[in-house]
C-alpha positions in Angstrom: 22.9 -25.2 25.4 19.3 -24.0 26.7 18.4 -25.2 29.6 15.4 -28.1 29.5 12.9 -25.5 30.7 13.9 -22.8 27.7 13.6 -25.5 25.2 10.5 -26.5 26.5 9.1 -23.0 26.2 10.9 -22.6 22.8 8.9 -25.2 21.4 5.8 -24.6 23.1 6.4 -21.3 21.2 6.9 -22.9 17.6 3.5 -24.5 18.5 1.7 -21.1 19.0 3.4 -20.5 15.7 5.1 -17.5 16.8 8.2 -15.9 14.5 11.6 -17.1 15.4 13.1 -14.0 15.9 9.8 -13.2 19.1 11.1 -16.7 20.5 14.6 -15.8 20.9 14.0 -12.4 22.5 11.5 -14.2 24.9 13.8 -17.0 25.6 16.4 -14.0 26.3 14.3 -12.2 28.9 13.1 -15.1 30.3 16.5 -16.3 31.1 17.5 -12.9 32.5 14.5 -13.0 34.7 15.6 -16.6 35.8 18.7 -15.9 37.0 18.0 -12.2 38.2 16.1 -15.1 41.0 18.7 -17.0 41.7 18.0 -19.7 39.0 14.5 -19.9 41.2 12.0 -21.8 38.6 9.5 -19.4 37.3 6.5 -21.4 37.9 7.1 -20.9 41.9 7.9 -17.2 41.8 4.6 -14.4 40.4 3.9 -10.8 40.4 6.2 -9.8 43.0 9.5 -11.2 42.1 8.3 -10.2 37.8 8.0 -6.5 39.4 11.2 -6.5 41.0 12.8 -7.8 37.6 11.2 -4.7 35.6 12.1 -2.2 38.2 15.8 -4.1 38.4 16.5 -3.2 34.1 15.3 -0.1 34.6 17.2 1.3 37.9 20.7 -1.0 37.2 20.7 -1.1 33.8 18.8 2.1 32.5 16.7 0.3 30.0 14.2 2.2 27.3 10.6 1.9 27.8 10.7 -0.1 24.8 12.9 -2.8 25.6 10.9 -2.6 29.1 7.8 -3.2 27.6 9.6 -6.0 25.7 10.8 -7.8 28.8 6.8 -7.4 30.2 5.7 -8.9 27.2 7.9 -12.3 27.1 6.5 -12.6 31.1 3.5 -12.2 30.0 3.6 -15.0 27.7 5.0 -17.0 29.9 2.5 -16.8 33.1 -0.8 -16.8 30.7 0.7 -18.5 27.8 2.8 -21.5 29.6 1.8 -21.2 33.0 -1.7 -20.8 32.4 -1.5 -18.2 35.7 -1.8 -15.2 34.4 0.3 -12.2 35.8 -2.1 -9.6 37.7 -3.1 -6.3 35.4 -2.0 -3.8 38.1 2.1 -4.7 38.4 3.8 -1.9 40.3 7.3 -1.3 39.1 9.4 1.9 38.0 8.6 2.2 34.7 11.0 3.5 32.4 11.7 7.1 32.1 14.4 7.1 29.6 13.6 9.4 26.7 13.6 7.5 22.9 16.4 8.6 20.6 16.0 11.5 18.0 16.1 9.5 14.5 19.5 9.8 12.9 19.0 11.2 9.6 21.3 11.6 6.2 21.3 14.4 4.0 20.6 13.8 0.2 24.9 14.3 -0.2 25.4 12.0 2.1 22.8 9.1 0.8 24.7 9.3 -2.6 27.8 9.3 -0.8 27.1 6.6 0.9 25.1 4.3 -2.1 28.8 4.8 -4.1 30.5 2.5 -1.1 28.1 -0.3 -0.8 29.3 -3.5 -2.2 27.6 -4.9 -5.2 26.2 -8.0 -3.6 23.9 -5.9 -0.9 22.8 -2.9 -2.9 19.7 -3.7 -4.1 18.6 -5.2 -0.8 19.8 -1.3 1.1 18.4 0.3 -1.8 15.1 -1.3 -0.9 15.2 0.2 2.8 16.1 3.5 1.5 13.6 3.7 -1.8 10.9 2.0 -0.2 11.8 2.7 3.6 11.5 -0.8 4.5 12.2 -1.8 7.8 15.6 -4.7 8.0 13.6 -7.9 8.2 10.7 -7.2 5.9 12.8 -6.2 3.5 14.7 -10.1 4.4 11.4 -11.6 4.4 10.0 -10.6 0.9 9.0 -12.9 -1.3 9.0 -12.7 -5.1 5.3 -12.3 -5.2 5.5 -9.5 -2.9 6.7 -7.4 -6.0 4.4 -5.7 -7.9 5.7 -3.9 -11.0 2.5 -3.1 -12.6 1.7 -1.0 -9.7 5.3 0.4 -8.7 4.5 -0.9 -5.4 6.2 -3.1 -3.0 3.4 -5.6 -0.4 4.8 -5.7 3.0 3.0 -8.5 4.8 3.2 -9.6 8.6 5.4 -6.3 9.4 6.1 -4.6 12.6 2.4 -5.7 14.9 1.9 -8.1 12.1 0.3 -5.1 9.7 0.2 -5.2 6.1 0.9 -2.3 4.0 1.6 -1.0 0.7 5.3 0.7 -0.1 6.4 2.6 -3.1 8.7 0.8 -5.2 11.7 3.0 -7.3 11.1 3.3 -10.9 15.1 2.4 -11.0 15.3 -0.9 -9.4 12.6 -2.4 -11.2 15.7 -4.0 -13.6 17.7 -5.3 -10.9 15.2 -6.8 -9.4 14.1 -8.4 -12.4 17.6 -10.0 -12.7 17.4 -11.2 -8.9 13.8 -12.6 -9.7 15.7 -14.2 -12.3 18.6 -15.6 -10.3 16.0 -16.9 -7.5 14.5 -18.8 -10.7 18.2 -20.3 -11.1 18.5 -21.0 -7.6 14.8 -23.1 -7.3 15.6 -25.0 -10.1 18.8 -26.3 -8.9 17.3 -26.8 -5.1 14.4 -29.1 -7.1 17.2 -31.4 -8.0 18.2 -32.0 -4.3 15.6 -35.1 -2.9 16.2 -33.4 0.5 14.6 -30.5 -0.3 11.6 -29.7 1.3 10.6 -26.2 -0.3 10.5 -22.8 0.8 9.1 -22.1 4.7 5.4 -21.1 4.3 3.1 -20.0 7.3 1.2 -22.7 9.2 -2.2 -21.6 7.7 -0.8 -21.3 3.8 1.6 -24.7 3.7 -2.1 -26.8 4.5 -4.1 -24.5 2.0 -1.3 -24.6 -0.7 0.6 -28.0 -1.0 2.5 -27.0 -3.7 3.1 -23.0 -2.7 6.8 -24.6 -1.5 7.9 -25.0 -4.4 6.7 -22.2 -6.3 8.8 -19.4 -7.3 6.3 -16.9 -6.2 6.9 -18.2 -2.4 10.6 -18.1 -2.8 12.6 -15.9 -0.8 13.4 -12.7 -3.0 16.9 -12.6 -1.2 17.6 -16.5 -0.8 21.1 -17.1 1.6 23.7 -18.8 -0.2 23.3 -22.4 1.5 20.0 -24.6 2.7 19.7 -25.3 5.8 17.7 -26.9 8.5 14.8 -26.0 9.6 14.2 -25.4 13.1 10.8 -26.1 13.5 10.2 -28.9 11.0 14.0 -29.8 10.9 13.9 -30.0 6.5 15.8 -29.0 4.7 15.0 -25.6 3.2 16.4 -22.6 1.4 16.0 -19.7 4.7 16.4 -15.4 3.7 19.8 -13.8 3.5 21.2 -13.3 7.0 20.4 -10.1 7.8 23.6 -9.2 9.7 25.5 -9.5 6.4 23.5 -6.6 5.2 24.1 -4.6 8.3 28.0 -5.3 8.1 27.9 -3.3 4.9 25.7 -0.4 6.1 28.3 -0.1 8.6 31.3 -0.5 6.4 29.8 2.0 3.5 29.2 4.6 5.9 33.2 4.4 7.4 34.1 4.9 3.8 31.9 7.6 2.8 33.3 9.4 6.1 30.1 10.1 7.1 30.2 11.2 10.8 26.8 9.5 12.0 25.6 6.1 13.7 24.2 4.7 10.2 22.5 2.2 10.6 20.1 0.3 8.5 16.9 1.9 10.3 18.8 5.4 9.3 18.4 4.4 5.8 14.4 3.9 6.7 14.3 7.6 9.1 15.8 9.0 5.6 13.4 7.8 3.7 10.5 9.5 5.8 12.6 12.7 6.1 13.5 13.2 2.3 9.9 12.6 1.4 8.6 15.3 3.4 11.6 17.1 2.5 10.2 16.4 -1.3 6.4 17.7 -0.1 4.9 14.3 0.6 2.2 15.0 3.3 2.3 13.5 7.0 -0.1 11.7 6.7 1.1 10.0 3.1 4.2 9.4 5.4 2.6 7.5 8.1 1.2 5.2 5.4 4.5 4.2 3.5 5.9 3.9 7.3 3.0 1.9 8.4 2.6 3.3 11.5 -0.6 3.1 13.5 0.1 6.6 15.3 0.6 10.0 13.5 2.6 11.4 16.3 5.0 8.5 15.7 5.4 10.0 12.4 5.6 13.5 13.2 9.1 13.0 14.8 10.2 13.7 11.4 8.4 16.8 10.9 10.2 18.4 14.1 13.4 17.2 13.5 12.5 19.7 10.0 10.7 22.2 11.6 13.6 22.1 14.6 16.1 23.1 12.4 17.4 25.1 9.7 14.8 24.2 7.2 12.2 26.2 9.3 13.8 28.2 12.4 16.1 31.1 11.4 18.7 31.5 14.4 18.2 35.1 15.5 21.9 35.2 14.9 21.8 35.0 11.4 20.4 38.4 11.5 23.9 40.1 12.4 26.3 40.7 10.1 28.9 38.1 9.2 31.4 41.0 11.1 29.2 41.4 13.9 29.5 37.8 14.5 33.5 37.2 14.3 33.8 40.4 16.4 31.9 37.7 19.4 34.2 34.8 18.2 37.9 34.0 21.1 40.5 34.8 19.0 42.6 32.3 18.2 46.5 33.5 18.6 49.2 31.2 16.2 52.3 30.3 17.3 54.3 33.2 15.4 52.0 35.5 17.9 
């Protein structure tokens, strides 16, 4: 149970229209912050006691300068936002040193390893975040519109920074995802008969400029979850995405029985993707633009995990003979020796 002053913020939030997954990571640093002061109320503490907090994550718990920034952000929000007292531009805390992690990456064997152990019922959805290198929850939040088969292309709206973007689409799931649209179809029509039923969850500015949109298969969630539910905001009943831990359950579980010896997770599946098309002689810069990122030296992480490597560097080692090599090796003596 929240305490009065999170649900307070939490719905001041759902007024400023902001995503439900951005409210609960607020809600979550907020709270840390909170009781990092004692349970203090935030509206009595300010820029000293927020630049103790930063510099606390970072020194006793050895934070990322991501989630750093992340924790920044929510107080942010909540001094300008709530408070309407604005935190001062020139904080002084330790910032983050901690360096990001080196994208794990699959080989081409170990992607078709890996595809022959998902289960049936997530496939298409993880063959999206590999084939079109989708990140987790914009592949959750598509909607059957957002499929473009003409084109071969997949529209990725409101993504990470609230970009939009263009993705390639696989020439090979353009059946399955046919039958999905299909079984979405089959699904609608049988939510249409329940009077509860309140239609699909639309943004603010689209519900008011399409009354109908709801209801419209085009709106529907290309991955619907297997049960309505209640909306948080409005509290109607409505048809919400496919959980996305489900999905992740199975990344996990495919990987354990493919016996591949990596942290695979779904944002491998999304590093492989940019790594295999390079691999494939994509350009960086065609890269960047399936990624969507606003940086190229965000992308070029990939190119120097290739050029780091074997694909470019030749160990000077490999230059000596295979003999030359063993003669360098600690002998290993069996038992019988």
């Amino acid at each position: 149970m929240k305490s009065p002053f999170l649900n307070s913020v939490s719905e001041f939030m759902f007024l400023k229209r902001y995503a439900k997954k951005t409210i609960d990571t607020y809600l979550k640093y907020i709270a840390q912050f909170i009781r990092f002061n004692n349970l203090e109320h935030p509206k009595i503490l300010g820029d000293v006691e927020v630049e103790a907090f930063l510099t606390y994550i970072v020194i006793n718990r050895k934070v990322a300068v991501s989630t750093q920034t992340i924790a920044l952000n929510a107080l942010v929000f909540l001094y300008k936002e709530y408070f309407d007292n604005p935190l001062s531009l020139d904080l002084n805390y330790v910032r983050s040193s901690r360096q990001p992690k080196i994208p794990v990456v699959l080989t081409f064997a170990e992607t078709a390893r890996f595809f022959e152990q998902l289960p049936p019922l997530h496939k298409l959805q993880i063959a999206l975040l590999y084939g079109s290198g989708l990140r987790l929850m914009e592949c959750m939040r598509l909607r059957v519109k957002d499929i473009d088969f003409d084109f071969k292309n997949v529209r990725v709206f409101n993504g990470k920074g609230g970009k939009h973007r263009i993705v390639t689409l696989s020439e090979s799931l353009m059946e399955p995802l046919i039958t999905q649209i299909k079984y979405v179809k089959s699904v609608l029509a049988k939510d249409k008969l329940d009077p509860e039923y309140a239609g699909v969850f639309l943004p603010h500015a689209l519900r008011d400029k399409y009354k109908d949109a709801a209801y419209d298969l085009n709106w529907q969630y290309l991955f619907p979850a297997s049960r309505l539910s209640v909306d948080p905001e409005s509290k109607l009943i409505r048809r919400h995405h496919l959980d996305e831990r489900a999905v992740q359950k199975s990344v996990k579980k495919a990987a354990m029985l493919a016996q591949i010896d990596k942290q695979v997770t779904c944002h491998t599946l999304r590093h492989s993707f940019a790594t295999h098309l390079l691999l494939n002689g994509s350009d960086i810069r065609t890269v960047q633009d399936q990624l969507g990122h606003a940086d190229l030296r965000t992308t070029q992480i990939y190119v120097h995990i290739l050029q780091r490597g074997g694909n470019a560097v030749v160990s000077p080692l490999d230059s000596l003979s295979s003999k030359t090599v063993m003669s360098v090796m600690p002998q290993v003596k069996t038992k019988n020796e």
